[in-house]
C-alpha positions, 0 to 999 in steps of 0.5 A, spaced: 500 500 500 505 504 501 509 504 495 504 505 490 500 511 490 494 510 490 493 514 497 496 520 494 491 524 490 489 530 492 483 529 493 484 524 499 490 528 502 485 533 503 480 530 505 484 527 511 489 532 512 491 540 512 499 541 512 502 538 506 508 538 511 505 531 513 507 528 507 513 533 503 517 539 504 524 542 506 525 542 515 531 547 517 535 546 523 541 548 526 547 543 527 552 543 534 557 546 530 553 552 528 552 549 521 546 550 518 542 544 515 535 543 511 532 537 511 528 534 504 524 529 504 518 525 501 512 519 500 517 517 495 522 514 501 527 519 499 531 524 504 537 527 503 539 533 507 542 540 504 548 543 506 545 552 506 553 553 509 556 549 504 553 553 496 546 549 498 549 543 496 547 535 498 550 531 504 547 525 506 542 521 501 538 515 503 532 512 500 527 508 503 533 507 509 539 505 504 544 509 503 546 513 497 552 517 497 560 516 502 560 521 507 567 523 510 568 521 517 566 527 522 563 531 516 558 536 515 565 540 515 564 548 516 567 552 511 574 554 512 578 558 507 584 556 510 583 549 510 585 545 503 579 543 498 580 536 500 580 536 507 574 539 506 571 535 502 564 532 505 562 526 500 555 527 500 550 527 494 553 534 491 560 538 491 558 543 486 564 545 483 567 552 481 565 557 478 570 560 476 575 554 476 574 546 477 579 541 476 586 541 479 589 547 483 593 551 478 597 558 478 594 565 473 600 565 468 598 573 469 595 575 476 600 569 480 592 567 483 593 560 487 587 556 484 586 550 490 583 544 487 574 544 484 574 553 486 571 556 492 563 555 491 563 549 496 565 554 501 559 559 501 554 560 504 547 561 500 542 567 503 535 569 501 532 561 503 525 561 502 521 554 500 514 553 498 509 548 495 503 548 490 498 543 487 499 543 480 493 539 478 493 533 482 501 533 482 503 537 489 510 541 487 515 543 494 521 547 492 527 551 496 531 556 493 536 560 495 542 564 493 550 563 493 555 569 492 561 568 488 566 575 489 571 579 489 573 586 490 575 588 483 574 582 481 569 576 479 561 579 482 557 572 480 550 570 484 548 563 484 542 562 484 539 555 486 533 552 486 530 544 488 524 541 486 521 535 489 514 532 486 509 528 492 511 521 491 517 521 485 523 519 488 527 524 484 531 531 485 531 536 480 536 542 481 535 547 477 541 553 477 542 560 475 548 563 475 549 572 472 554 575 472 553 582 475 559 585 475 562 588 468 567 585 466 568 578 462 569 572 467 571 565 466 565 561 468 566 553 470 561 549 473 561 541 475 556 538 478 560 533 483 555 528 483 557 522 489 555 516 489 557 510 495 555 504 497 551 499 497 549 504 491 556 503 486 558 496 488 562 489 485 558 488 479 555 494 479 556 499 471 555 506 469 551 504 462 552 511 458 552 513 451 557 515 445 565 515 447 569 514 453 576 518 454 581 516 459 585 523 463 592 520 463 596 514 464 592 511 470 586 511 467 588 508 460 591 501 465 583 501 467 579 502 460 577 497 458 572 496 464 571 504 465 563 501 465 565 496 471 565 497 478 569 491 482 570 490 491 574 495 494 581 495 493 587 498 499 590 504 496 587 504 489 589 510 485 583 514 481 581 513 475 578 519 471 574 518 463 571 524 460 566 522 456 563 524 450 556 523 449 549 524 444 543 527 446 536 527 443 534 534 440 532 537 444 538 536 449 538 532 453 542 526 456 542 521 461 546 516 464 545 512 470 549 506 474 546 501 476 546 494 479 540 488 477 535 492 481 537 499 484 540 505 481 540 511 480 539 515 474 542 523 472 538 527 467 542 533 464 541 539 459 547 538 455 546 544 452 548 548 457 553 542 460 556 538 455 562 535 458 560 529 463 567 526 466 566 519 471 571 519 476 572 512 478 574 510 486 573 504 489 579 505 494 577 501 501 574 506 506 574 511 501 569 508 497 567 513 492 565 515 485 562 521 481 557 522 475 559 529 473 556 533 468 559 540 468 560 546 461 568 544 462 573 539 463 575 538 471 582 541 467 583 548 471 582 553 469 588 555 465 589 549 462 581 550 459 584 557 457 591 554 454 586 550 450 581 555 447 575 552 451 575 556 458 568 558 458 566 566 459 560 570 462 558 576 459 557 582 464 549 582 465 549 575 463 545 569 466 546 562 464 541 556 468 544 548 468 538 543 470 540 537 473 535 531 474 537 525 480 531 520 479 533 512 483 531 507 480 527 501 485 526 494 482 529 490 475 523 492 471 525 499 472 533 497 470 530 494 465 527 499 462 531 505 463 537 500 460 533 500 454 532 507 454 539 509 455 541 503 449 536 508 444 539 514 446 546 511 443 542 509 437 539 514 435 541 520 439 547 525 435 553 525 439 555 532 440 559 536 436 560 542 440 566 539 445 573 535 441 575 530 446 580 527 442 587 529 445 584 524 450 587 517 449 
């Protein structure tokens, strides 16, 4: 009875009850440490909670009690600019990475500007946090938004503006993001979604089912190419693997890709108009069972080397760019099944895309 949905039309949730908050919504609360945390949740058995002081990204995720993401030990870790990105580093579902560098730390061959690995977004905090819910028809929508400001005094002035969707009894996650430039000069603009996934979700046995082209970064991942799908048991100081993946999309844009096992898995939508890069990031080590499914309008180079190879994206003054992003869990093998078959027509009959050139990469 629970999981399906009979239960949850409008009508008879209205008849029985007078806060949606019952069923779906967003519960704000205040950490020991100070940290704030935002609390979602759903009839669909999915929860996760929102990190307002770390860019409004995701830490823990579970669905229907399981977890879906690694967490550090001893996260959620406040900001601390002083501190490296890799001690800071929380796991969870999202590290959002930029937005004016991602990738390895790196010198500005003219400022001399030290870059500390995936940029400063993670670190910020969001303000103007506001939730809200409406029926549409007999759907009931829950959204929270708030807004992340990247600056620098004569420098880069952004505002990120973040938004989640959830619907009543789907367990899925839509992010939509918005980002303007309003200062007034021309300002790189790189920006990955560092989508983490843990155990039991990525597993022995478990693959990454994708579409068009695989890439191998460098040497470490070459040793591994052949099985990049492939995810085995944990493996004492295991060195990551890294492959940037050039896919097709439909017509309208969208791509997908999911990793999954015979009856779970979790698949990511995206706009690859907007994020036409997705690099997987390969880490089985033992303890530090981790990987990543990342969409991004960059590769995780850094960016003077996306500058040096002609492929550092800019923000205009004035300018507002929006990237959307949609996490949906996929529960029982009939769903496996058919979300295979979906992504298996995807890179039949969908047009690999010609507005990236990956073939540097071996």
């Amino acid at each position: 009875m629970f999981w399906d949905s009979n239960w949850q039309t409008r009508e008879l949730i209205e008849s029985h009850s007078l806060d949606m908050r019952q069923f779906i919504g967003f519960r704000q609360s205040t950490l020991q440490n100070g940290m704030r945390i935002i609390e979602a949740y759903n009839t669909s058995g999915l929860s996760f909670t929102i990190l307002p002081d770390r860019g409004l990204d995701i830490w823990s995720a579970h669905y229907k009690g399981v977890p879906l993401t690694w967490l550090a030990q001893g996260s959620p870790f406040p900001a601390d600019f002083g501190g490296k990105w890799l001690r800071l580093f929380n796991g969870g579902l999202l590290t959002t990475c930029g937005l004016t560098h991602a990738g390895a730390g790196d010198v500005d061959p003219d400022t001399g500007e030290k870059r500390d690995l995936h940029g400063k977004y993670t670190r910020l905090p969001a303000n103007d946090i506001n939730s809200a819910g409406v029926w549409e028809g007999d759907s009931y929508v829950a959204v929270l938004s708030g807004v992340v400001s990247q600056q620098q005094l004569f420098g880069e002035q952004l505002k990120f503006k973040r938004t989640y969707r959830l619907e009543l009894g789907a367990p899925a996650i839509g992010i939509v993001d918005e980002v303007t430039n309003v200062g007034d000069m021309s300002t790189p603009l790189m920006v990955l979604y560092h989508f983490n996934v843990g155990y039991p979700l990525v597993r022995d046995g478990v693959k990454l089912v994708t579409t068009g082209d695989a890439y191998s970064r460098d040497e470490e991942a070459r040793k591994g190419y052949d099985n990049w799908q492939d995810y085995s048991g944990p493996i004492s100081q295991y060195a990551e693997q890294v492959y940037f993946h050039h896919v097709k999309a439909f017509d309208d844009g969208v791509s997908m890709v999911a990793l999954m096992g015979e009856d779970f898995g979790l698949e990511v939508e995206w706009q690859t108009k907007e994020l036409p890069y997705l690099t997987q990031w390969k880490n089985t080590r033992q303890g530090i069972y981790v990987s990543g499914i990342e969409p991004a309008n960059c590769l995780p180079i850094g960016q003077a080397a996306s500058r040096e190879k002609g492929i550092l994206e800019m923000i205009e003054p004035g300018e507002t760019r929006q990237f959307h992003n949609v996490l949906s869990i996929i529960d029982g093998a009939d769903a496996v099944a058919q979300r295979r078959e979906a992504i298996k027509d995807l890179d039949a009959n969908g047009k690999l895309l010609d507005s990236i050139d990956l073939s540097s990469y071996k």
